[in-house]
N, C-alpha and C positions, 0 to 999 in steps of 0.2 A: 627502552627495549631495543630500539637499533642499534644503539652504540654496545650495549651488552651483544648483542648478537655479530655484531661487525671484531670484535676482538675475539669472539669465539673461535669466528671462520679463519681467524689471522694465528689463532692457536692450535686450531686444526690442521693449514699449512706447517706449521715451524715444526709438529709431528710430525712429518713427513720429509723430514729434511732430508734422508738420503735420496729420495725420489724427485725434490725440486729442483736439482740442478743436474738432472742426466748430462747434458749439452752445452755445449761443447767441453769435448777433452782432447788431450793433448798425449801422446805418446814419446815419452824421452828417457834418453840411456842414463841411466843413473853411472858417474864414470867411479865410481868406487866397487862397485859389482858387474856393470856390464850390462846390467839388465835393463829392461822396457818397464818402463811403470808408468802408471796413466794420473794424469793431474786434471781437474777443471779450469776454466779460465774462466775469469771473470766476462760478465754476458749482462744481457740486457734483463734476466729473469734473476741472476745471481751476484750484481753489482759488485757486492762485499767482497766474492770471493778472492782470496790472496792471488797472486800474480804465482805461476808452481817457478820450478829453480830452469836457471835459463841452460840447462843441459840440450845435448845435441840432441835434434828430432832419430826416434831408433831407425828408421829405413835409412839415413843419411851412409853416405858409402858404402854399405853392406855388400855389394855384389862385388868390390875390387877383391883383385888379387892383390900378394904382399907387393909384387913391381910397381903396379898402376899404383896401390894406396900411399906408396914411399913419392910418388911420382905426384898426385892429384891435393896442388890446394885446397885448405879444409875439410882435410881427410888427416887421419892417425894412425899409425901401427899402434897393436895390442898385442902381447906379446907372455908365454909363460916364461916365469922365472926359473924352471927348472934349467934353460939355456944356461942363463949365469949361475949356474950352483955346480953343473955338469953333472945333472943327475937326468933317469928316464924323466919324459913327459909324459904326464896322462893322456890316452891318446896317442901319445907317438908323433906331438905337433907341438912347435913351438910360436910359431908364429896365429894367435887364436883368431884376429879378426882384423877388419878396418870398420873405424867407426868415424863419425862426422866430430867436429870440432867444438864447442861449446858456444852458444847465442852469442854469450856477452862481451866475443873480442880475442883479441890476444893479450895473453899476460906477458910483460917483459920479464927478462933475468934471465939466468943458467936455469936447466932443467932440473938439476940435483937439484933435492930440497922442496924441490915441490908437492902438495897433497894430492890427491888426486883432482880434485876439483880445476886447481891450477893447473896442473898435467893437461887436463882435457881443453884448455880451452889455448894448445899451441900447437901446430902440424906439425913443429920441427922438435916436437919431444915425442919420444914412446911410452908406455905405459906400462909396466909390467907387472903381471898379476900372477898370485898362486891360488893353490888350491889348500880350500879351508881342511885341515887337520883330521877332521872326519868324512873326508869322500869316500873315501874305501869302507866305511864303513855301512849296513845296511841298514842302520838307523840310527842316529844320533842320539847323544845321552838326554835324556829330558830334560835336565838343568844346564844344558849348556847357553850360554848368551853371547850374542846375542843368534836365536836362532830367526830362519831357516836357513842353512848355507844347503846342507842337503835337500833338494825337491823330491820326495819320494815319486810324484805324481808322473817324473817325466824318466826320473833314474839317473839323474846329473848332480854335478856339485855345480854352485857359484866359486865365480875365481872373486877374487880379494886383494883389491890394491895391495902391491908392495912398493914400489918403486916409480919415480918419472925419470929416465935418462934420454940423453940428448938421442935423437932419431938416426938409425943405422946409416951408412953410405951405402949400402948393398943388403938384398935380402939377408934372411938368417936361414938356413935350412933347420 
């Protein structure tokens, strides 16, 4: 009867699985989108849990400017790609942020040719991102994939890896 009852309560846990590992989480910039997404880590209540991608923590650089962030090791310019196309920016901004470097190092080689992943993880590459196809739009088609580039919630589009080229010598207005 114990042993029956002791698998119960160990069944009872494993239903509960999004509740068992509130703690600890980790907050990092996904460098294909830009965005903040929250991972757990593995802990002393959730052993198993996978290790999340060793993306840059999201506060890391945030408050530089484009000077200080061209200027601050393990830091990166983010940049829209409407600059290189020589069309308006959304916004009216080409230079969109600085964001921290990726955990896991620097990658060696030329910056051409890099994914994004590899982009983020070198200060002396930039990233260059556009805007997905349907921003202007007030609501995206339902079968488009992969969705959400639009956030209705907040009125913004996500930008979307295009590009890693080599890091400016001087701002970009």
């Amino acid at each position: 009867m114990r042993a029956w009852l002791a698998v119960l309560l160990v069944v009872a846990a494993c239903a509960d699985e999004p509740f068992r590992c509130p703690e600890p989480r980790i907050a990092i910039r996904n460098p294909r989108t830009l965005t903040c997404e929250q991972f757990h880590v593995p802990s002393p209540t959730c052993p198993d849990e996978p290790e999340p991608p060793t993306w840059a923590a999201c506060g890391a650089c945030a408050d530089l400017d484009q000077v200080e962030c061209l200027e601050t090791p393990g830091c990166r310019a983010t940049y829209d790609r409407c600059h290189l196309l020589d069309e308006p920016c959304l916004g009216g901004r080409v230079f969109v942020g600085c964001v921290g470097v990726d955990r896991a190092g620097p990658v060696a080689g030329a910056c051409e040719g890099f994914d994004a992943q590899d982009c983020s993880s070198r200060d002396d590459c930039a990233a260059w991102f556009q805007h997905h196809p349907t921003c202007d739009q007030e609501s995206p088609p339902i079968d488009m994939e992969p969705l959400p580039f639009f956030q209705p919630q907040n009125g913004t589009c996500v930008l979307v890896f295009s590009s890693c080229l080599p890091e400016p010598t001087a701002p970009i207005d």
